[in-house]
C-alpha positions as CSV (number, residue, x, y, z in Angstrom):
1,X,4.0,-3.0,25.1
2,X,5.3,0.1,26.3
3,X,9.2,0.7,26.3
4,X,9.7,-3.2,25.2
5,X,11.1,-4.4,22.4
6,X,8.6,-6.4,20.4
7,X,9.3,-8.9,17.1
8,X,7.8,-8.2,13.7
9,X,7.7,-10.6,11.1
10,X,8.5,-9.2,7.4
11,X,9.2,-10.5,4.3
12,X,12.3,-11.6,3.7
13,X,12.5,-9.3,0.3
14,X,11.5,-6.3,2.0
15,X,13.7,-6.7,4.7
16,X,16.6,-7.0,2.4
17,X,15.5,-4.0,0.3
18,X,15.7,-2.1,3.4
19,X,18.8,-3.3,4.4
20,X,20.4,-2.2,1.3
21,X,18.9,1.4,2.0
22,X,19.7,1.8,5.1
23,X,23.4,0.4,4.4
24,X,23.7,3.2,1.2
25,X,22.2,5.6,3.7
26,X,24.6,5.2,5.8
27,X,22.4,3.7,9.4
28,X,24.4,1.3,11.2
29,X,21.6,-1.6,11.0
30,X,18.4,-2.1,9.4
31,X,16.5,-2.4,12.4
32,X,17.7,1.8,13.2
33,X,16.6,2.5,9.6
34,X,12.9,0.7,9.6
35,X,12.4,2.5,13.4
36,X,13.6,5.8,12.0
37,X,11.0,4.9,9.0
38,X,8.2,3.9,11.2
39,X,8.5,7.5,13.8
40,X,8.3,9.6,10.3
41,X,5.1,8.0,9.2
42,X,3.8,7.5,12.9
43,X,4.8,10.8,13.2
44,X,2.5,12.3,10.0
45,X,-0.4,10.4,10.8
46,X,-0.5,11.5,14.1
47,X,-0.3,14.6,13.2
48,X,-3.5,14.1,11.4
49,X,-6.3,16.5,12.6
50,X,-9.4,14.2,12.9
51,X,-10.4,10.5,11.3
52,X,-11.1,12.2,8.3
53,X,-8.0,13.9,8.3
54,X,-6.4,10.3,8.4
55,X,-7.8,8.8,6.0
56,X,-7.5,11.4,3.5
57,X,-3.3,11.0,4.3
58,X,-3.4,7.3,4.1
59,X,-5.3,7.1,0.8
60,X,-2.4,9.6,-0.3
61,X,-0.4,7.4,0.6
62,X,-1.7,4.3,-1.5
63,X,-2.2,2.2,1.8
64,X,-6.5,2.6,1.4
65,X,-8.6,3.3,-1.7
């Protein structure tokens, strides 16, 4: 869906966890903080050199054993 705005569903905790971060962190609404989230991450794994690569950072990261 490029350059449209899409709709994610998330858990109601996690989206007030965030909210709380992003408000301490000073972002003017969650939905600016969880984008700014999401390019970092996008941004590392992309970065990644090969599939290997990838999945070497995403076990790092704790999201596959």
């Amino acid at each position: 869906m490029a350059g449209g705005k899409g709709k994610v569903k998330l858990d109601a905790g996690l989206i007030e966890r965030a909210r709380k971060v992003a408000e301490a962190a000073g972002y003017s609404s969650v939905e600016e903080f969880l984008t700014h989230m999401l390019e970092k991450e996008l941004r590392q794994m992309e970065e990644a050199k090969d599939e290997a690569d990838l999945k070497e950072r995403l076990r790092g990261l704790g999201y596959i054993s």
